[in-house]
Residue frames relative to the residue before (quaternion, step in Angstrom):
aa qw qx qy qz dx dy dz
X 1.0000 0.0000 0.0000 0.0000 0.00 0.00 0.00
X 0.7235 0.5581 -0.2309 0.3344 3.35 1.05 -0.68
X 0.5254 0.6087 -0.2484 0.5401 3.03 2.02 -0.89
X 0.5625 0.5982 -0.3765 0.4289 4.03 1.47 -0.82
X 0.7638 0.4564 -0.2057 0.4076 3.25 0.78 -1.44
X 0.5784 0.5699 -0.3753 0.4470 3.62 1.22 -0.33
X 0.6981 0.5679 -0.2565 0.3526 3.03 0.92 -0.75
X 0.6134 0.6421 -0.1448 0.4364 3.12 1.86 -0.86
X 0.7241 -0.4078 0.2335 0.5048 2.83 1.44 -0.76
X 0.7133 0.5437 0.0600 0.4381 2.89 1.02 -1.90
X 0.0397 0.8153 -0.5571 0.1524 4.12 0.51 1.26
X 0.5826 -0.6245 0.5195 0.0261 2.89 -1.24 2.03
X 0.8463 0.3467 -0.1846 0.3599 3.02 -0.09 -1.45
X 0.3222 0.7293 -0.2324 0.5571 3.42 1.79 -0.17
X 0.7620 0.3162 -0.0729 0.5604 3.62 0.15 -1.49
X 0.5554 0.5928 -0.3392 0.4744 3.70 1.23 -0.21
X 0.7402 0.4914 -0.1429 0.4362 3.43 1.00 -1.72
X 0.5203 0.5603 -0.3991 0.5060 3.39 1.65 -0.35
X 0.6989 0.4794 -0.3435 0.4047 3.46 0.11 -1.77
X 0.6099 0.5665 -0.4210 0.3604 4.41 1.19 -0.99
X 0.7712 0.5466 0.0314 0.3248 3.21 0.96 -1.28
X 0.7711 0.1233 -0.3241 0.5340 2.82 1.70 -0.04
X 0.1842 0.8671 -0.3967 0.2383 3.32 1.35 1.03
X 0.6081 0.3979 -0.3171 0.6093 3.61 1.41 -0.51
X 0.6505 0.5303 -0.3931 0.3757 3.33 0.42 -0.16
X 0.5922 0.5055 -0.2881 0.5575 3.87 1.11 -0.80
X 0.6432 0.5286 -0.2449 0.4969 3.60 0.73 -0.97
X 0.5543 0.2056 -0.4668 0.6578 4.21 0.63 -0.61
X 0.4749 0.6243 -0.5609 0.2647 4.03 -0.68 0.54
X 0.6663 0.5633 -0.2188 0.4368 3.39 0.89 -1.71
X 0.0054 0.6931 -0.7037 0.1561 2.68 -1.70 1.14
X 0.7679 -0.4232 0.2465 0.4129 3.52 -1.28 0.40
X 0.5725 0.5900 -0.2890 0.4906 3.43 -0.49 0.65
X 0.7258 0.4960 -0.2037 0.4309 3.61 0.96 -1.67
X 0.3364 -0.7622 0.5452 0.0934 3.58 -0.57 1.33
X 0.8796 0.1676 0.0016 0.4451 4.14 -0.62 -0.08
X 0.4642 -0.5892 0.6041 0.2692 3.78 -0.95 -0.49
X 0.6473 -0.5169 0.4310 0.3578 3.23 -1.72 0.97
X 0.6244 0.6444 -0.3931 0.2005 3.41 -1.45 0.38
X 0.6156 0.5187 -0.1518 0.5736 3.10 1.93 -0.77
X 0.6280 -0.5850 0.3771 0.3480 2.97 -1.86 1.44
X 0.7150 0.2937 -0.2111 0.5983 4.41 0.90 -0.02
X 0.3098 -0.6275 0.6690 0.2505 3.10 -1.74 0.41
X 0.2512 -0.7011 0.6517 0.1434 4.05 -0.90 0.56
X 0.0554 0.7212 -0.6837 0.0968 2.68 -1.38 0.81
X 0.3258 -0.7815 0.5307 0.0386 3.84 -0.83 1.16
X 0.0787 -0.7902 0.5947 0.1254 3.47 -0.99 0.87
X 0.1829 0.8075 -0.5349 0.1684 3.46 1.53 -0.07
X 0.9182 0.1344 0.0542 0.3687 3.69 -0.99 0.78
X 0.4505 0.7123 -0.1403 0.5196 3.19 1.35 0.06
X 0.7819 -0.1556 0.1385 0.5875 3.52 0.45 -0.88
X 0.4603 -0.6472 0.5234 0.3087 3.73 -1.56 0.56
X 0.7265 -0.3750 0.0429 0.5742 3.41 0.97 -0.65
X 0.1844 -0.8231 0.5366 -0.0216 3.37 -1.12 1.72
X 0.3866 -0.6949 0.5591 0.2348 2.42 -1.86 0.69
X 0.4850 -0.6588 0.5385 0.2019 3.61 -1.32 0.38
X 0.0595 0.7909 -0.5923 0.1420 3.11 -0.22 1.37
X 0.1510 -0.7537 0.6259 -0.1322 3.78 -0.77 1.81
X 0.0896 -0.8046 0.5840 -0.0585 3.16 -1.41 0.99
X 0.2428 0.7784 -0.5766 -0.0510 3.61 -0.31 -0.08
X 0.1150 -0.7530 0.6311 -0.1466 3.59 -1.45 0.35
X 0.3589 -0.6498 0.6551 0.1403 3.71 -1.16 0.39
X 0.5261 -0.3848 0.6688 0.3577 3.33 -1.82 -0.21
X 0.4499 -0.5681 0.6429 0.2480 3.49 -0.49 -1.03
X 0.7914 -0.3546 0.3151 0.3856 3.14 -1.77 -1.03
X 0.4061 0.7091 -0.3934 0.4213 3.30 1.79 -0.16
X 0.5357 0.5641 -0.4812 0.4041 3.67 1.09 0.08
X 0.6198 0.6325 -0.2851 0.3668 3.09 0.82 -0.78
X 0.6981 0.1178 -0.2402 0.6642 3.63 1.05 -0.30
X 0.5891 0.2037 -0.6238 0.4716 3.36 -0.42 0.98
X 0.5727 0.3000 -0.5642 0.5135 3.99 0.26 0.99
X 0.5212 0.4974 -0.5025 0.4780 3.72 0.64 -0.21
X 0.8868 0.2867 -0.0959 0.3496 3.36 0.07 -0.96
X 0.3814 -0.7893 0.4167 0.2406 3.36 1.79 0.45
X 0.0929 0.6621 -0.6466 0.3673 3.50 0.90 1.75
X 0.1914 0.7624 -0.5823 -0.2074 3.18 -0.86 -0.04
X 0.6706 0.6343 -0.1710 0.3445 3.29 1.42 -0.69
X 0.4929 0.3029 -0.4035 0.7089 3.72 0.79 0.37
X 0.6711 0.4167 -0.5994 0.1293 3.53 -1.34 -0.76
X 0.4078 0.5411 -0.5416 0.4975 4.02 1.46 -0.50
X 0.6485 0.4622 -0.5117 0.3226 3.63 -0.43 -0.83
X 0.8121 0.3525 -0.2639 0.3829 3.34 0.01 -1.49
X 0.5235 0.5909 -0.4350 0.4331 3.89 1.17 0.08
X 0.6154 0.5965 -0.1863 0.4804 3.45 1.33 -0.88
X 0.6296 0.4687 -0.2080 0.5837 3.45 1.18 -1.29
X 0.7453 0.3561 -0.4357 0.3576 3.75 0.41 -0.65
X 0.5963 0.5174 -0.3749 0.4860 3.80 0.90 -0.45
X 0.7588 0.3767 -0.3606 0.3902 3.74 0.09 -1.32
X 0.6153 0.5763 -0.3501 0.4083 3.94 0.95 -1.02
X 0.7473 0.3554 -0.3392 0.4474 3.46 0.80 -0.73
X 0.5713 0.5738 -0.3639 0.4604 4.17 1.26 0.16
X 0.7482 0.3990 -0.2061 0.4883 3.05 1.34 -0.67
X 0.3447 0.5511 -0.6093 0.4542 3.82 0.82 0.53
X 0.7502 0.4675 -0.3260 0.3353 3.89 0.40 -1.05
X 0.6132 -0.4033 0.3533 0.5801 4.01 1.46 -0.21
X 0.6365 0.6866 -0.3485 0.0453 2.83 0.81 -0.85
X 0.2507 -0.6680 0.5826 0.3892 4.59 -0.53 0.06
X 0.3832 -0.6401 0.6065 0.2750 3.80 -0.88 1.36
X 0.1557 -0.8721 0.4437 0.1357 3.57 -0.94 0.98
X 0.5181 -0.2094 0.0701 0.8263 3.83 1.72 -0.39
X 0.3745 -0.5827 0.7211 -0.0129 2.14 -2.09 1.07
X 0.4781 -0.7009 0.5265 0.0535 3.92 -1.89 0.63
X 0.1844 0.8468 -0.4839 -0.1219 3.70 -0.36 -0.02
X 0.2814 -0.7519 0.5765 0.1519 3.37 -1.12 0.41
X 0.0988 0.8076 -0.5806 0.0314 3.59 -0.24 0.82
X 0.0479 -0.7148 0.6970 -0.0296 3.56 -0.72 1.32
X 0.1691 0.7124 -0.6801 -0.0359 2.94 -2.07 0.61
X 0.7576 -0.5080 0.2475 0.3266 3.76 -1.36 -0.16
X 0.6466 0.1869 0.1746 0.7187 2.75 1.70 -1.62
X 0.2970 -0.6927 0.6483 0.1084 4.09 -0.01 0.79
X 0.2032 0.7231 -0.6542 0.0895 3.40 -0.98 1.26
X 0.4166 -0.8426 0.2248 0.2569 3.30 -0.08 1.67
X 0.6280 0.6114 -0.3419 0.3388 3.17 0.96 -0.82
X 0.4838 0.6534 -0.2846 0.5080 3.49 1.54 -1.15
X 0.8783 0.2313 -0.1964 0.3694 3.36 0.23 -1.30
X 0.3699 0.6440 -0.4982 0.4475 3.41 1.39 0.46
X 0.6451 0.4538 -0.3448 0.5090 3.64 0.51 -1.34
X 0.6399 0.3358 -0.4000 0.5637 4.15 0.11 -0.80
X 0.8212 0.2344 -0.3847 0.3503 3.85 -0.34 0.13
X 0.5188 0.5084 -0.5026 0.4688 3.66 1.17 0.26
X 0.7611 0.2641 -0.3917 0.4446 3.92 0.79 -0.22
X 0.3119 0.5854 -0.5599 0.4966 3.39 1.23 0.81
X 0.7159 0.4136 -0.2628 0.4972 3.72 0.08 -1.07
X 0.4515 0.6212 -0.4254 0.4789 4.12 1.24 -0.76
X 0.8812 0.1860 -0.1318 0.4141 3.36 -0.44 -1.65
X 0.5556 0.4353 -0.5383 0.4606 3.75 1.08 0.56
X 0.4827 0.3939 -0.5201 0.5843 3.88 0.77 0.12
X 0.6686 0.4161 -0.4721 0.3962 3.82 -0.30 -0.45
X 0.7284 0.5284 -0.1224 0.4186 3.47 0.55 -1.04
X 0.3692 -0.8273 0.3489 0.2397 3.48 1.40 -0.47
X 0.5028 0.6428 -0.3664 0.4470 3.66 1.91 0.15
X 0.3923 -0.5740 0.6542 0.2977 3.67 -1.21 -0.07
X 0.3361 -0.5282 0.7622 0.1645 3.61 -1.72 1.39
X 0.0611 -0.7908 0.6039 -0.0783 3.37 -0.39 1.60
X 0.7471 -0.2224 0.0633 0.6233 3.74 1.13 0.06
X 0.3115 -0.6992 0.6422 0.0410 2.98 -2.15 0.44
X 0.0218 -0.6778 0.6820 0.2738 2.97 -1.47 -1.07
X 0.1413 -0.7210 0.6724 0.0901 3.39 -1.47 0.94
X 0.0069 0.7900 -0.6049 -0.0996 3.55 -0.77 1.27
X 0.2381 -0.6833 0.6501 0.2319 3.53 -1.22 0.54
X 0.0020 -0.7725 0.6286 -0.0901 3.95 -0.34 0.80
X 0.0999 -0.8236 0.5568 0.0413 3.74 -0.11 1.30
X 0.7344 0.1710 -0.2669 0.6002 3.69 -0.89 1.54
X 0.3191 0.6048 -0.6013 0.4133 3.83 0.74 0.51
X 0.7642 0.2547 0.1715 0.5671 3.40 -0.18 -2.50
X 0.6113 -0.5859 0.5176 0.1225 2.72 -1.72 0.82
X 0.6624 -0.6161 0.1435 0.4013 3.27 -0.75 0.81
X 0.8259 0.2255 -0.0627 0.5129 4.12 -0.10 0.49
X 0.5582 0.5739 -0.3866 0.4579 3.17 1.98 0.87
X 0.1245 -0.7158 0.6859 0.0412 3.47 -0.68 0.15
X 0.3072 -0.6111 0.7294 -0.0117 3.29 -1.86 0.64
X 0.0691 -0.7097 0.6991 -0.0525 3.62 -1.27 1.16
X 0.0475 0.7424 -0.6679 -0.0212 3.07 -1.59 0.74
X 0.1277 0.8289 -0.5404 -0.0678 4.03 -0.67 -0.12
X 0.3748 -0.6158 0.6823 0.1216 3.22 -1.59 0.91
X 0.2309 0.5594 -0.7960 0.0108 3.70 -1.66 0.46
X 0.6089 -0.4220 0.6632 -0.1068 2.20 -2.37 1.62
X 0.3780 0.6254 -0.6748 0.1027 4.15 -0.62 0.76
X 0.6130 -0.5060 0.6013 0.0815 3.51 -2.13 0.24
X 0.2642 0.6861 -0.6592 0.1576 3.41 -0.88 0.64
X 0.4408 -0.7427 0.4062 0.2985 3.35 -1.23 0.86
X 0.6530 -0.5628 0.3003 0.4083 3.66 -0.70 0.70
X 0.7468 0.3525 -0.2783 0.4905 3.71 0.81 -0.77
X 0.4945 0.4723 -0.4558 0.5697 4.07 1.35 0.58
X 0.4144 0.7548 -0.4727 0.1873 3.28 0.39 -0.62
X 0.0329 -0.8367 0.5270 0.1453 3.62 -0.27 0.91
X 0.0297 -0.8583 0.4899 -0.1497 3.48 -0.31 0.99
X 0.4933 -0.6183 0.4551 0.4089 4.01 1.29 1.36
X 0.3987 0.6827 -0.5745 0.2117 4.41 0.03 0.05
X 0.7068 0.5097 -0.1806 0.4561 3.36 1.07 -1.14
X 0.5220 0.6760 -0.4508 0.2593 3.47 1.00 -0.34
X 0.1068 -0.8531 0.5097 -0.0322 3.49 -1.42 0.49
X 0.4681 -0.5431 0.5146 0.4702 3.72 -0.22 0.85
X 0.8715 0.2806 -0.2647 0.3027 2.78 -1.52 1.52
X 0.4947 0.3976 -0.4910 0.5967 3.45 1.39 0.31
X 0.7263 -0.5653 0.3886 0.0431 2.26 -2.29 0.58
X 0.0866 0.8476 -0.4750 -0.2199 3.50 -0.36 -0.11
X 0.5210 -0.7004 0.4733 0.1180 3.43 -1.39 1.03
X 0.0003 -0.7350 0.6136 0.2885 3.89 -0.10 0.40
X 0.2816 -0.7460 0.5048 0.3307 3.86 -1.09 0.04
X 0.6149 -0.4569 0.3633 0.5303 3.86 -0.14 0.23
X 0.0462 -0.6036 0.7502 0.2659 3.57 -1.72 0.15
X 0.7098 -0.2755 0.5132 0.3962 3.38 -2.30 -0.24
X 0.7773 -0.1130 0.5172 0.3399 3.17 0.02 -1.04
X 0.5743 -0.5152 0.3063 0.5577 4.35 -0.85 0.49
X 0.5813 -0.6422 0.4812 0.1346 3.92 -0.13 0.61
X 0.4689 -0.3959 0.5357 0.5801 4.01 -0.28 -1.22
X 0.7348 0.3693 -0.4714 0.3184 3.70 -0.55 0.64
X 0.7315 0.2236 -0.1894 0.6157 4.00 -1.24 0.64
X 0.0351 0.7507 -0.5156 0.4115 3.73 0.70 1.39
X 0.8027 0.4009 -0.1233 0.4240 3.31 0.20 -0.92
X 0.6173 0.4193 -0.3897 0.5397 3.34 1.60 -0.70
X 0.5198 0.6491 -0.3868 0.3986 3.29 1.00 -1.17
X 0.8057 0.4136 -0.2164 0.3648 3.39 -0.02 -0.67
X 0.6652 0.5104 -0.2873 0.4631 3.25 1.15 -0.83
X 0.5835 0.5125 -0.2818 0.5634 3.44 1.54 -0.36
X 0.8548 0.2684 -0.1809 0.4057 3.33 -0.20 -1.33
X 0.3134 0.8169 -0.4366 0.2095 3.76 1.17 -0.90
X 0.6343 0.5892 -0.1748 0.4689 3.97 1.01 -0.81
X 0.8105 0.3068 -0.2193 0.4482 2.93 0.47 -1.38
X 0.6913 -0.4596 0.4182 0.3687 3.73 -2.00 0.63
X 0.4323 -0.7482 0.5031 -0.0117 3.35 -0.74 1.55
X 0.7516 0.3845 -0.1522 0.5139 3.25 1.65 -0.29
X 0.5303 0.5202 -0.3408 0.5762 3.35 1.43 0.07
X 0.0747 -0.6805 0.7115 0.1588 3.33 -1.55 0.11
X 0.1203 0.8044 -0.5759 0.0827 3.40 -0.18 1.62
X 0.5241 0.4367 -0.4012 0.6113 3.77 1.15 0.90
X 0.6600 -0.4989 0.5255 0.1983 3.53 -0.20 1.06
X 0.4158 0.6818 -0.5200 0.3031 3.76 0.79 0.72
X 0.5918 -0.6059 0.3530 0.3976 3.67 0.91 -0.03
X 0.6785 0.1972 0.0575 0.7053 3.63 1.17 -1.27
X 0.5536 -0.5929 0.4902 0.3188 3.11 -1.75 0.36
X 0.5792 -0.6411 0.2513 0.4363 3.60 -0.88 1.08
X 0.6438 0.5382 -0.4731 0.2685 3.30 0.53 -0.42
X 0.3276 0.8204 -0.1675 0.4378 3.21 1.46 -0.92
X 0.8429 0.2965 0.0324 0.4478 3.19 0.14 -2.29
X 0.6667 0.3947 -0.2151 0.5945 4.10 1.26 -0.85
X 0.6761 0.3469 -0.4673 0.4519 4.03 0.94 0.05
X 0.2006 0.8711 -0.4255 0.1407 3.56 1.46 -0.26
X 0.2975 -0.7277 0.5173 0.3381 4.17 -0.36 0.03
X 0.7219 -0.4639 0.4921 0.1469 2.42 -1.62 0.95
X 0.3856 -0.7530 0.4657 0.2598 3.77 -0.37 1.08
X 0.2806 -0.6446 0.6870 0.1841 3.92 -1.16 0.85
X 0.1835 -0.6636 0.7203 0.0849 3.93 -0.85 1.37
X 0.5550 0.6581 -0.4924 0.1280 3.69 0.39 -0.81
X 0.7902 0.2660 -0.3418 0.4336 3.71 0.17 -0.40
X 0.4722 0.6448 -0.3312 0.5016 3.57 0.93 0.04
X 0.6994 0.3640 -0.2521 0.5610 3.30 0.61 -1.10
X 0.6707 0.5755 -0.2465 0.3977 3.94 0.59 -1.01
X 0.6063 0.4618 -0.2862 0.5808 3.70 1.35 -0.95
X 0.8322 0.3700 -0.2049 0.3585 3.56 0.66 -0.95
X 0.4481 0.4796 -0.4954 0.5691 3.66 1.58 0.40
X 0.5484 0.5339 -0.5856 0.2671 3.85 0.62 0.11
X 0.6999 0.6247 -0.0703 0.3389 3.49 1.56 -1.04
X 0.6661 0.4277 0.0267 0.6105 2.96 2.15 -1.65
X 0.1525 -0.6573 0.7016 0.2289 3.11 -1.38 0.02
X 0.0741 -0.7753 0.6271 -0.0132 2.92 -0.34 1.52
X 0.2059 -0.7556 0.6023 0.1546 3.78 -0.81 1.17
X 0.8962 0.0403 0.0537 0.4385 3.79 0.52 -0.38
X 0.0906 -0.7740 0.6262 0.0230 3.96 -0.71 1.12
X 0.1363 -0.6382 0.7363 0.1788 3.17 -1.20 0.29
X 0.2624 -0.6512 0.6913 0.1709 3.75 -1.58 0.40
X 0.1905 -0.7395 0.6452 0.0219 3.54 -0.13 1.15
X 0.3991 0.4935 -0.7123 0.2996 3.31 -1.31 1.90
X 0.8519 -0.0889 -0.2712 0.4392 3.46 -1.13 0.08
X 0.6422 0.4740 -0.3260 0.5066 3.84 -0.60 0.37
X 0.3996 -0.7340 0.5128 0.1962 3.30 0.91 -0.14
X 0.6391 -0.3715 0.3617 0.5681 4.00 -1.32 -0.57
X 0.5518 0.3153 -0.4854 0.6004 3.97 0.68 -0.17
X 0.8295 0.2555 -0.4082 0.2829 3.55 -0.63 0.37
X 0.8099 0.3836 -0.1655 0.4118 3.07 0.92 -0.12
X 0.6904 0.4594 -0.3506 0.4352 3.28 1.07 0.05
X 0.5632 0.4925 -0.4915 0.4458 3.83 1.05 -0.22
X 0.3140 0.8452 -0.4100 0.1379 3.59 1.31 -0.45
X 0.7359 0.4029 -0.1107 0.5327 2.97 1.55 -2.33
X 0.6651 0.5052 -0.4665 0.2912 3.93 1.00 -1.49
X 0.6581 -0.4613 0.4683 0.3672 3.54 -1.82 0.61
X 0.7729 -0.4308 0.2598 0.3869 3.41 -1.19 -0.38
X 0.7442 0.3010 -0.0896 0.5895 4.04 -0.15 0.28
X 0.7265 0.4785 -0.2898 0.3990 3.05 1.23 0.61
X 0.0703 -0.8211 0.5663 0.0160 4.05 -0.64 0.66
X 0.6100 -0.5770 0.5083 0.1914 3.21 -1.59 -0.20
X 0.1707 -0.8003 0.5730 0.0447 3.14 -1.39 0.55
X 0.0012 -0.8468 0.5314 0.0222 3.39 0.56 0.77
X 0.3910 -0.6654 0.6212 0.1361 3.47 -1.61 0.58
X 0.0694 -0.7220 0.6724 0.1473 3.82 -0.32 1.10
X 0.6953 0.2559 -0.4378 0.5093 3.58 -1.49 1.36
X 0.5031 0.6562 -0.4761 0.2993 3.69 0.84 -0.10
X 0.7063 0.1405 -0.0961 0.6871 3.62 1.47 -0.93
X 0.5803 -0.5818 0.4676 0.3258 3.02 -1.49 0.31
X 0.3341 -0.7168 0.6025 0.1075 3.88 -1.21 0.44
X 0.4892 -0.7037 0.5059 0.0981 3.18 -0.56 1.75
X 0.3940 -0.7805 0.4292 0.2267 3.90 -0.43 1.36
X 0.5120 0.5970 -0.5049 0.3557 3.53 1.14 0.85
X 0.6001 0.3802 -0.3058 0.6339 3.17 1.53 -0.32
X 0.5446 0.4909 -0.4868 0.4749 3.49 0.30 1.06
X 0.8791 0.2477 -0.2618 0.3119 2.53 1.22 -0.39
X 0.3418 0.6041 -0.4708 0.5446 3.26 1.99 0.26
X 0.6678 0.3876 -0.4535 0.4452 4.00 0.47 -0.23
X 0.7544 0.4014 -0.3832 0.3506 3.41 0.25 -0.18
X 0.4674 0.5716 -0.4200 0.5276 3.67 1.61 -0.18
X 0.8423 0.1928 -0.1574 0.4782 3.65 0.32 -0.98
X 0.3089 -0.7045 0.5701 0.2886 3.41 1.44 0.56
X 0.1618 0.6368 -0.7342 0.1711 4.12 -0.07 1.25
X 0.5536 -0.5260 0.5921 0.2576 2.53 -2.24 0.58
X 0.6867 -0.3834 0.4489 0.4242 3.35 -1.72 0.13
X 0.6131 0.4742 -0.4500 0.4435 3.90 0.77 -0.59
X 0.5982 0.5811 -0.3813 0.3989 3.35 0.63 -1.42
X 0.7730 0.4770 -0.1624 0.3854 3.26 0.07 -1.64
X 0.6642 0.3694 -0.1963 0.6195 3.97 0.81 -0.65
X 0.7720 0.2631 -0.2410 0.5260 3.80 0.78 0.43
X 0.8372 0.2204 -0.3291 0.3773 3.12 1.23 1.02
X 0.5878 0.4619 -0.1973 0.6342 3.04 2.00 -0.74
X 0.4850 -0.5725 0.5588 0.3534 4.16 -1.16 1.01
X 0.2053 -0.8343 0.5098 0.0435 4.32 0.66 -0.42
X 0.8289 -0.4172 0.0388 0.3706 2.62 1.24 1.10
X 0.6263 0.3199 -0.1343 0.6981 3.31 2.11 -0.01
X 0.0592 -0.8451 0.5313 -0.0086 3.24 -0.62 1.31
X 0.7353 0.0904 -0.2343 0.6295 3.44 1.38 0.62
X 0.3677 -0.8113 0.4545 0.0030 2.61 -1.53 0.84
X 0.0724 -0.9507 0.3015 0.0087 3.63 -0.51 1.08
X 0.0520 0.7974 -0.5747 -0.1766 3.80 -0.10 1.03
X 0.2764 -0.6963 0.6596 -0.0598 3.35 -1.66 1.35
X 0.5978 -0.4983 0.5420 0.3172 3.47 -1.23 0.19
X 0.4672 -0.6700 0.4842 0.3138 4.00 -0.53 1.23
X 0.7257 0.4380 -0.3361 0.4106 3.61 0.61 -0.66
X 0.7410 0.2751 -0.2432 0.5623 4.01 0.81 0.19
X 0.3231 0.7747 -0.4959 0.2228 3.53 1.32 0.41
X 0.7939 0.5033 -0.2292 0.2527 3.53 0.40 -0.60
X 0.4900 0.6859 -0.2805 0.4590 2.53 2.34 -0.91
X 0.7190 0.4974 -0.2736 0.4009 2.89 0.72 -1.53
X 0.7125 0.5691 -0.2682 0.3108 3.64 1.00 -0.77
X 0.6350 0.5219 -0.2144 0.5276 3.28 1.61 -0.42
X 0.7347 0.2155 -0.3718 0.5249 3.47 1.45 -0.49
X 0.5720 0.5370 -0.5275 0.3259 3.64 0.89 0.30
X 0.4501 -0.6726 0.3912 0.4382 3.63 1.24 -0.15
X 0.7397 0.4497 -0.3806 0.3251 3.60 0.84 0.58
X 0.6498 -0.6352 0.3562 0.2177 3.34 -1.03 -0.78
X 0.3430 -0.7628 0.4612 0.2963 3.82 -0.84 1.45
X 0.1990 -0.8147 0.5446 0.0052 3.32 -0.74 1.54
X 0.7977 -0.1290 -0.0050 0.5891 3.44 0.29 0.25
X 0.3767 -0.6321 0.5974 0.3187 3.85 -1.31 -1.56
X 0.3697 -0.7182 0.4411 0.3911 3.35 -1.14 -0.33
X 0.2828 -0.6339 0.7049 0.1461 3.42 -1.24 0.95
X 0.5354 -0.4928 0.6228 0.2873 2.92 -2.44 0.21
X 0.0119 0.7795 -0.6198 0.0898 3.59 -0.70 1.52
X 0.3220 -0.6945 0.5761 0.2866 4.07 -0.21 0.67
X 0.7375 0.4802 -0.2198 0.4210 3.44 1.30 -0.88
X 0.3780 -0.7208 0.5453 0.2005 3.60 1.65 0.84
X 0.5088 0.5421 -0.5896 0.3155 4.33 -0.05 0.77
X 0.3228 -0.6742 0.6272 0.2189 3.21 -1.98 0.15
X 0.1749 -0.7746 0.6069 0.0330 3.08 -0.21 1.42
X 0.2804 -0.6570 0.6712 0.1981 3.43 -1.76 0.66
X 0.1345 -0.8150 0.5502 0.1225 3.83 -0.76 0.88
């Protein structure tokens, strides 16, 4: 039977050599909480003792088109991070502590070594993040994907108690908001990215970007989650925004209550010279660009005006604007 299915396409013993190989990797993940061992048809996970009463707070999410050039360039070994980072960042704006995380790795042709490297920076940005890779799934589907592509997806599962819960209610014309630094364009506006830059020598850095672009546009996605968790012991943080697709017009009215918007401050933070230079390739407008690219802030933070700076100086970022009364609930950039 096995010799049928090889032939089809679809190698067992393959999908075996994966599950060996990336067993030490799933294991540096665990943490308290993590019920059983890899191999089973579920991952477990315990809240015994842990919380008084939680909420469940789930996320899932993709990379995007950024796969596509870490298979061009035969990256394999960051793009797990930024799959991690897009799920756990969006669980943690709500308070929440990402507790395990899922992955889905599809491809045409299963090549183990390949799919080792994509599940060792899966197992990375859960150690950054503080969650357990409590299961997966590896599918080999011949004639799906093109030859030497693959597809990722992942789901995480965190906890937060119901009366922490941070949920933008408290907000109020006139707090502050904090942007926190990104890496670099994260997993979101891919597609433009490419359609622009796709030409140019991935291995050179001839725009003052520090690294070569490839280098600089496969970069991970930043993990806010412990950072943000240490510093709600200190802060009252009333409202976060994770800034990816949609940009700061999509993503910050997300958190403000009703009748409320933003006021951002352009020059308040600094702009990472890849987005200089994706605006000058597609000569975009400031709308374009502020509705699709993170510009240099990949999270967002509303604080109380009276502890804004603190918080901005030990969070390592920057007060970008405040909130105003807006019937029209937008984030404007001034």
């Amino acid at each position: 039977m096995s010799d049928a299915y090889k032939t089809a396409g679809v190698d067992i013993e393959a999908g075996d050599e994966v599950v060996d190989r990336i067993k030490r990797h799933v294991r540096s993940t665990y943490r308290p909480g993590v019920v059983g061992d890899i191999g089973g048809f579920g991952g477990l996970f315990s809240l015994m003792g842990r919380y008084k009463d939680p909420l469940l707070v789930s996320g899932t999410d993709g990379v995007g088109t950024k796969l596509l050039l870490a298979q061009r360039l035969q990256r394999h070994d960051t793009i797990g991070v930024d799959l991690v980072a897009m799920c756990v960042n969006d669980v943690v704006v709500c308070g929440a502590e990402p507790l395990f995380f899922l992955d889905y790795f599809a491809t045409g042709k299963l090549r183990p070594a390949e799919a080792e490297q994509v599940v060792a920076g899966i197992a990375e940005g859960c150690r950054q993040a503080g969650c357990a890779l409590i299961g997966g799934e590896t599918a080999e589907m011949p004639g799906m994907y093109a030859p030497g592509h693959y597809d990722l997806a992942g789901f995480c599962v965190g906890a937060v108690e119901r009366a922490e819960m941070i949920d933008g209610s408290r907000i109020t014309p006139g707090d502050a908001i904090v942007g926190l630094p990104s890496s670099g364009v994260h997993s979101n506006g891919f597609s433009l990215v490419r359609h622009l830059l796709d030409g140019l020598p991935m291995d050179q850095d001839n725009w003052g970007l520090g690294a070569p672009l490839g280098e600089v546009l496969l970069r991970p996605t930043a993990i806010y989650v412990k950072q943000l968790l240490d510093l709600r012991t200190r802060y009252d943080l009333l409202g976060m925004a994770h800034i990816t697709g949609g940009g700061f017009t999509g993503n910050v009215p997300r958190v403000l209550p009703p009748g409320m918007g933003a006021r951002l401050h352009a020059g308040s933070w600094p702009v990472l010279p890849i987005f200089d230079l994706l605006r000058a390739k597609g000569n975009l407008t400031d709308a374009e660009m502020y509705r699709t690219f993170n510009n240099g802030i990949g999270m967002i933070v509303v604080v109380r005006p009276d502890v804004a700076d603190a918080f901005a100086k030990e969070a390592g970022g920057y007060r970008m604007g405040e909130v105003v009364a807006d019937p029209e609930q937008e984030a404007v950039v001034v």
